[in-house]
NUKOL-569649 format. One record per residue (C-alpha): residue in one letter; x, y, z. Coordinates in nm, 2 decimals. Layout:
// residues N
+------+--------+--------+--------+
| rest |     c1 |     c2 |     c3 |
+------+--------+--------+--------+
|    A |      X |      Y |      Z |
...
+------+--------+--------+--------+
// end
This chain:
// residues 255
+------+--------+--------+--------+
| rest |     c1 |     c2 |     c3 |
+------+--------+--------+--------+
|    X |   0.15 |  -1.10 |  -1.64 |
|    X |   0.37 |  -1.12 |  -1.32 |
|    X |   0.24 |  -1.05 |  -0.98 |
|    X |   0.45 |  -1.01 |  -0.69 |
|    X |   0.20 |  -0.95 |  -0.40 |
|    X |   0.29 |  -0.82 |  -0.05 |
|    X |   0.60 |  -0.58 |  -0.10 |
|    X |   0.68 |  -0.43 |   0.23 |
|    X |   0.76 |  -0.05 |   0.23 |
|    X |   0.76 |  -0.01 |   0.58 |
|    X |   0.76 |  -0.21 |   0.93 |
|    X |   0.33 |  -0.19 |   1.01 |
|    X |   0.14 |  -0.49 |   0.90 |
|    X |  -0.07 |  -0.29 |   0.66 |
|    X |   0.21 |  -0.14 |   0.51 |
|    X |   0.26 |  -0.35 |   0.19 |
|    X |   0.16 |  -0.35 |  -0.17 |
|    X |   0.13 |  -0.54 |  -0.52 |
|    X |   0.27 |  -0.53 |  -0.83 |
|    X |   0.14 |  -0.63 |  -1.17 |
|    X |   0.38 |  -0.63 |  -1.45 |
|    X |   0.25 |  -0.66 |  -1.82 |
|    X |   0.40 |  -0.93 |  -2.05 |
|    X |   0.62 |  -0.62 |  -2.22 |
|    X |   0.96 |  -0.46 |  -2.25 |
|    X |   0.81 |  -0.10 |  -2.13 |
|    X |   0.46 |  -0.01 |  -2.02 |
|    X |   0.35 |   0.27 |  -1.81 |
|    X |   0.32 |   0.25 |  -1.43 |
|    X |  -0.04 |   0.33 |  -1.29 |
|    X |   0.01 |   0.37 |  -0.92 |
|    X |  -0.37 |   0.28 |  -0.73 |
|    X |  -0.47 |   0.38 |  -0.37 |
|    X |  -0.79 |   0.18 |  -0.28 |
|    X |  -1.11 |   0.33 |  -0.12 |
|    X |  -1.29 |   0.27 |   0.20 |
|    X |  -1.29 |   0.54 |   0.41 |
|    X |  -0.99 |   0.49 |   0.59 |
|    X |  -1.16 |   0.22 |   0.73 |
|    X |  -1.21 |  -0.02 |   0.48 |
|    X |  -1.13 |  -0.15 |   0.13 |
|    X |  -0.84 |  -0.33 |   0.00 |
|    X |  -0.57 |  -0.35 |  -0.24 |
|    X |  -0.70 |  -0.63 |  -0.37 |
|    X |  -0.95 |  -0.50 |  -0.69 |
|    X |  -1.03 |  -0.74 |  -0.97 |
|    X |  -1.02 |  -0.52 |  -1.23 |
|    X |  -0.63 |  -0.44 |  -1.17 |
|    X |  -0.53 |  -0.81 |  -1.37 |
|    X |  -0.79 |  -0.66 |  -1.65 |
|    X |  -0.61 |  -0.32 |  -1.67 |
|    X |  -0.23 |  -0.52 |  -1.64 |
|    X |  -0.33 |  -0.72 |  -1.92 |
|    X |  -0.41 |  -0.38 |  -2.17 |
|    X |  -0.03 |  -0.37 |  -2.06 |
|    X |   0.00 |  -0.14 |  -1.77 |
|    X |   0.18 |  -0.21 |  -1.45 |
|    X |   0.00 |  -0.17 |  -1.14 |
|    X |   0.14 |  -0.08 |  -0.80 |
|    X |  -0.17 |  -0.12 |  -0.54 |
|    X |  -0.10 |   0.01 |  -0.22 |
|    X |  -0.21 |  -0.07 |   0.11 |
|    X |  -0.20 |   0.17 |   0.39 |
|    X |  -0.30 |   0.23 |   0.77 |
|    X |  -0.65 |   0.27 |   0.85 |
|    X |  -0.85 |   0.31 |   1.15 |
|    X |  -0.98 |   0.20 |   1.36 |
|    X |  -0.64 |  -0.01 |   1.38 |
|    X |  -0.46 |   0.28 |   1.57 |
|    X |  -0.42 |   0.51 |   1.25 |
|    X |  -0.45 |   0.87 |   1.27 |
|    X |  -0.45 |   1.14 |   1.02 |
|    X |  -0.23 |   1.20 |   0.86 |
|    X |  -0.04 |   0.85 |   0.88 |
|    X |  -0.28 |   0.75 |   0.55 |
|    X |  -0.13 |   1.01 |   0.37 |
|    X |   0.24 |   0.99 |   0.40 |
|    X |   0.18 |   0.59 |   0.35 |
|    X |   0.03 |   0.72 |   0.03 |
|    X |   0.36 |   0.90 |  -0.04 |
|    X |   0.60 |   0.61 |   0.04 |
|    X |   0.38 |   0.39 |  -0.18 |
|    X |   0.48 |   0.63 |  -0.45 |
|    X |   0.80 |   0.66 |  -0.38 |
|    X |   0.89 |   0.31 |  -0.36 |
|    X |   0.70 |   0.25 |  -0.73 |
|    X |   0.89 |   0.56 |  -0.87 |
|    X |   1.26 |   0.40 |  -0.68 |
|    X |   1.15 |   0.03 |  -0.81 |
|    X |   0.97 |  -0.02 |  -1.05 |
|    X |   1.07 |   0.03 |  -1.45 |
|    X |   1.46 |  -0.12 |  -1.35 |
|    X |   1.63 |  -0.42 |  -1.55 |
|    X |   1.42 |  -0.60 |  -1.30 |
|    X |   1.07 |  -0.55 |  -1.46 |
|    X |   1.13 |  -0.33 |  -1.78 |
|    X |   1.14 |   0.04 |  -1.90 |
|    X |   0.88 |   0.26 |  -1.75 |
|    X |   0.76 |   0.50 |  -2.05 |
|    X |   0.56 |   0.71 |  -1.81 |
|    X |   0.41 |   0.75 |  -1.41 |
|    X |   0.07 |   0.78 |  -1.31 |
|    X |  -0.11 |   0.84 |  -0.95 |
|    X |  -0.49 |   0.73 |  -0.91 |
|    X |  -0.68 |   0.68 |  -0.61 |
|    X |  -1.10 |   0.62 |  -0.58 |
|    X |  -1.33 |   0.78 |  -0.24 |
|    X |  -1.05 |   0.80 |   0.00 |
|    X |  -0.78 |   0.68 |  -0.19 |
|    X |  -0.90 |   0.96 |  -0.42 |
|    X |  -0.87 |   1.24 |  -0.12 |
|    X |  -0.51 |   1.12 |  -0.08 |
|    X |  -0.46 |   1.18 |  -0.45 |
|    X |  -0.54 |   1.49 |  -0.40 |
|    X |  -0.38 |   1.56 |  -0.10 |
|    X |  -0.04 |   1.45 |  -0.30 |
|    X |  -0.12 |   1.64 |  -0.56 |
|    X |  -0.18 |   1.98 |  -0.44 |
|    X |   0.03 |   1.98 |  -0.11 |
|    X |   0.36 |   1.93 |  -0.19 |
|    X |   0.50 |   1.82 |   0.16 |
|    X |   0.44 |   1.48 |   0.08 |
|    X |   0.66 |   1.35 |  -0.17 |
|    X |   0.91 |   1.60 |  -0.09 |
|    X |   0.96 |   1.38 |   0.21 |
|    X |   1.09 |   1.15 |  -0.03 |
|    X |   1.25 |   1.37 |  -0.26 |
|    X |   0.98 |   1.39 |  -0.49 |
|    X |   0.77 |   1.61 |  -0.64 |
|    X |   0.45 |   1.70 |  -0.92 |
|    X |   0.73 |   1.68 |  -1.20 |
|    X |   0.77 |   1.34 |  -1.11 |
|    X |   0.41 |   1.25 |  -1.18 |
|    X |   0.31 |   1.26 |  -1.51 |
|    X |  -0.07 |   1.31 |  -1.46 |
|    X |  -0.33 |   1.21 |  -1.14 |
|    X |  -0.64 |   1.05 |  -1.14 |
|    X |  -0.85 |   1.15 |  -0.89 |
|    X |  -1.18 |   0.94 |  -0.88 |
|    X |  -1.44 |   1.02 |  -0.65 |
|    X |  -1.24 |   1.18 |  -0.44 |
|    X |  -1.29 |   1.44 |  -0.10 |
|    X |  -1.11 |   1.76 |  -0.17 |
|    X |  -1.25 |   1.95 |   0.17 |
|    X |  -1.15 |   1.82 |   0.47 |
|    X |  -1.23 |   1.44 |   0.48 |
|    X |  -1.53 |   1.33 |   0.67 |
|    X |  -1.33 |   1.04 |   0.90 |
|    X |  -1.06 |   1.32 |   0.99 |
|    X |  -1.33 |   1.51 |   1.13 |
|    X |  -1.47 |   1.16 |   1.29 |
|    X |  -1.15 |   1.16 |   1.43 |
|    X |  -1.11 |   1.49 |   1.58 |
|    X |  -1.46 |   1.49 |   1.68 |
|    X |  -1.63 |   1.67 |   1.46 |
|    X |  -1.94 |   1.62 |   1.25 |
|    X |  -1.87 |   1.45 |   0.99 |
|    X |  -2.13 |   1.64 |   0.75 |
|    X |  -1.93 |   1.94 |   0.81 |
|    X |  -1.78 |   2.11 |   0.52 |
|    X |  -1.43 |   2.24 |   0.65 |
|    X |  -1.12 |   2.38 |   0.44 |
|    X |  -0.84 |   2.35 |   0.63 |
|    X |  -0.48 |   2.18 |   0.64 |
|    X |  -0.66 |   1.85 |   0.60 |
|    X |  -0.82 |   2.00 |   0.27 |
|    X |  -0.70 |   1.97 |  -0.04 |
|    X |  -0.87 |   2.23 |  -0.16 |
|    X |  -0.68 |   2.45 |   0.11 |
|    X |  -0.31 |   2.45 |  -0.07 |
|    X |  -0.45 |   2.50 |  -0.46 |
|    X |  -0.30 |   2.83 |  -0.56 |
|    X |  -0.11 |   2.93 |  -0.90 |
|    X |   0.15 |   2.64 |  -0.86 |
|    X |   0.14 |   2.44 |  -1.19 |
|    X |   0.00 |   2.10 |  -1.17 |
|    X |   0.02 |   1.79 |  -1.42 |
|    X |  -0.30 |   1.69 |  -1.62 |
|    X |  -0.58 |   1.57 |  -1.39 |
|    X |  -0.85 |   1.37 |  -1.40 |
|    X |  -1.18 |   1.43 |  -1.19 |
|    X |  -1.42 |   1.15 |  -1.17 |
|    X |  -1.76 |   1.17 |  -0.98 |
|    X |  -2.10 |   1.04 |  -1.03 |
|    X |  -2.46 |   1.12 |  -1.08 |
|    X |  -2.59 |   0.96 |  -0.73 |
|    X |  -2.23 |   0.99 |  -0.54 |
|    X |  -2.23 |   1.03 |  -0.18 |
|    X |  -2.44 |   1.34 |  -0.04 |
|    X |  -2.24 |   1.67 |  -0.14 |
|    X |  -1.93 |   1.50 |  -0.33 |
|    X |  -2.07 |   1.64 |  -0.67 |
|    X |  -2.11 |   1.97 |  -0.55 |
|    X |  -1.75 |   2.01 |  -0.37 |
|    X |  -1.60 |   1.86 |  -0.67 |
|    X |  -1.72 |   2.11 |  -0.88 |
|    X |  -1.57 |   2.38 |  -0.66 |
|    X |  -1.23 |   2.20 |  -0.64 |
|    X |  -1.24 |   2.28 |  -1.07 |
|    X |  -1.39 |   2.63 |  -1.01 |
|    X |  -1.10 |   2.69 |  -0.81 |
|    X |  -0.83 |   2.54 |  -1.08 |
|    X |  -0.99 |   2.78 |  -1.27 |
|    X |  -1.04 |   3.08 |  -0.99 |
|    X |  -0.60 |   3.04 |  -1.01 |
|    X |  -0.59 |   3.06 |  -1.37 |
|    X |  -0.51 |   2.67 |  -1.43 |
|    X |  -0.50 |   2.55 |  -1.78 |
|    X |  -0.87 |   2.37 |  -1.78 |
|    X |  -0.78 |   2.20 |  -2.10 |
|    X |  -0.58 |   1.97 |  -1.89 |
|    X |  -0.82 |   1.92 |  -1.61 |
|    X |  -1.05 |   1.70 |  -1.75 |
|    X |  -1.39 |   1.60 |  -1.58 |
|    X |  -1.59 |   1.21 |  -1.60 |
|    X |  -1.92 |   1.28 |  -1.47 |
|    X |  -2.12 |   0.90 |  -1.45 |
|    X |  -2.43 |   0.93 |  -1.50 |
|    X |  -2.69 |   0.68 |  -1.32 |
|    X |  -2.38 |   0.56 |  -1.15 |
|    X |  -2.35 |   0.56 |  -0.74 |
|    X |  -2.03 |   0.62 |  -0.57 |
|    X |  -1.76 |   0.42 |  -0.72 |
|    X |  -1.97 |   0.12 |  -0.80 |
|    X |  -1.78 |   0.10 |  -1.15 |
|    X |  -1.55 |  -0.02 |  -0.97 |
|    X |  -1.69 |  -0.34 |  -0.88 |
|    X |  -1.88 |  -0.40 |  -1.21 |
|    X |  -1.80 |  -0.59 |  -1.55 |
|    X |  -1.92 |  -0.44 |  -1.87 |
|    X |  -2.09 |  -0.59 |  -2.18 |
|    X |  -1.85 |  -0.79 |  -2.31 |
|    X |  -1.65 |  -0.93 |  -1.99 |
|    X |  -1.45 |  -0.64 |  -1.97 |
|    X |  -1.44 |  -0.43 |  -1.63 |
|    X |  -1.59 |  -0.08 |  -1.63 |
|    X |  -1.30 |   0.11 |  -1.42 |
|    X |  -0.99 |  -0.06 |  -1.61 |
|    X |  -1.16 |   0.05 |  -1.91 |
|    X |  -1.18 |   0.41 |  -1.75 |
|    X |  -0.85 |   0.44 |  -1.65 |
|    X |  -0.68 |   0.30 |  -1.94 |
|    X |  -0.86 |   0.59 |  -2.17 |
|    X |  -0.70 |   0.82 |  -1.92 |
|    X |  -0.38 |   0.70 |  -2.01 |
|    X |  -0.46 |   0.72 |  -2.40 |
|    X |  -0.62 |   1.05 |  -2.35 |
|    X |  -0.27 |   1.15 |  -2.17 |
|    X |  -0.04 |   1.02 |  -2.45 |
|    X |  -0.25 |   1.14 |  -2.75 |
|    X |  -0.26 |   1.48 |  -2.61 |
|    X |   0.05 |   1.56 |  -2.42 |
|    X |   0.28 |   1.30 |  -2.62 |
|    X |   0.36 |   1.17 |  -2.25 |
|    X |   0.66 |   0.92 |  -2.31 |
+------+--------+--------+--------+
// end
């Protein structure tokens, strides 16, 4: 495994990521937007070495947060460029062949997920677009309006708004790629139920639900997979993710 930490995509100080490359020819690409709330978190997750070593590359991005002078939705098009500098980058004669792309992102990171998946305006900014992904997974994730947005514009944050902050605003007939939908039993207050009404609106549009597939951890609180080994060394969420990827290839044939 390489790791080249610290990649600047743009001129702010929090404006950098990783990369972990697999001991490989070709591997897929798993890009991974941290949690926190926009006010925390970091890039730095131990189970991205474990998930690396089942031989997928990780790009972890970093991205502005408040209170350090960020403001929606400066999170979200540093999402975008963190995508669009691993889709430029990575998979040249530099690191190896890149056999397939995939977005992720857990609580916050999860909301920008989102937000990248279902408005488009993001990665069109860099020339990119949903058929450049080839699936998302969106863990624990905020699809109404998130609650530090409304922090920020003064609003309480318990408040359940759908609006051009939303994800669940721009989801209409346009096709997506296969999707992942994470949330657990004893999430944060209300995530369950709003999750449930992002997939009953897939399906209100007529989406293909076969490719919409839903995790639901039971027992579990809000992301603490994350943080957690399992039974035999192993960590929980590199596990998860890389049976998302499996699940992807097997049924799609995603090359």
């Amino acid at each position: 495994m390489k790791v080249f930490e610290n990649i600047k995509y743009g001129p702010a100080d929090e404006q950098a990521l990783d990369l972990y490359i697999p001991d490989a020819e070709e591997f897929p690409v798993f890009v991974y937007l941290h949690g926190g709330g926009f006010e925390n978190g970091s890039k730095k997750m131990d189970f991205i070495p474990a998930l690396c070593e089942k031989g997928v590359a990780v790009v972890s991005g970093e991205y502005r947060k408040y209170p350090n002078g960020a403001k929606y939705p400066e999170f979200l098009e540093d999402a975008a460029s963190v995508v669009a500098w691993a889709k430029k980058n990575v998979g040249g004669s530099q690191y190896g062949k890149v056999t397939h792309f995939y977005v992720g992102g857990s609580s916050a990171g999860g909301y920008a997920t989102m937000m990248l998946c279902f408005n488009p305006a993001y990665l069109a900014a860099h020339g990119l677009s949903n058929a450049d992904i080839d699936a998302y997974y969106h863990d624990a994730g905020q699809p109404t309006a998130h609650f530090n947005v409304l922090k920020e514009r003064g609003i309480d944050e318990r408040r359940i708004i759908v609006d051009e902050s939303a994800p669940l605003y721009y989801v209409d007939e346009t096709p997506y790629p296969p999707m992942e939908l994470v949330v657990s039993e004893h999430d944060i207050s209300n995530r369950y139920e709003q999750i449930q009404l992002l997939m009953g609106t897939l399906r209100h549009f007529g989406h293909d639900m076969s490719k919409v597939f839903y995790t639901y951890k039971e027992g579990w609180h809000h992301c603490k997979y994350m943080y957690e080994p399992g039974d035999h060394g192993n960590w929980i969420f590199a596990d998860m993710i890389y049976e998302f990827i499996e699940r992807m290839e097997k049924l799609y044939g995603i090359k």
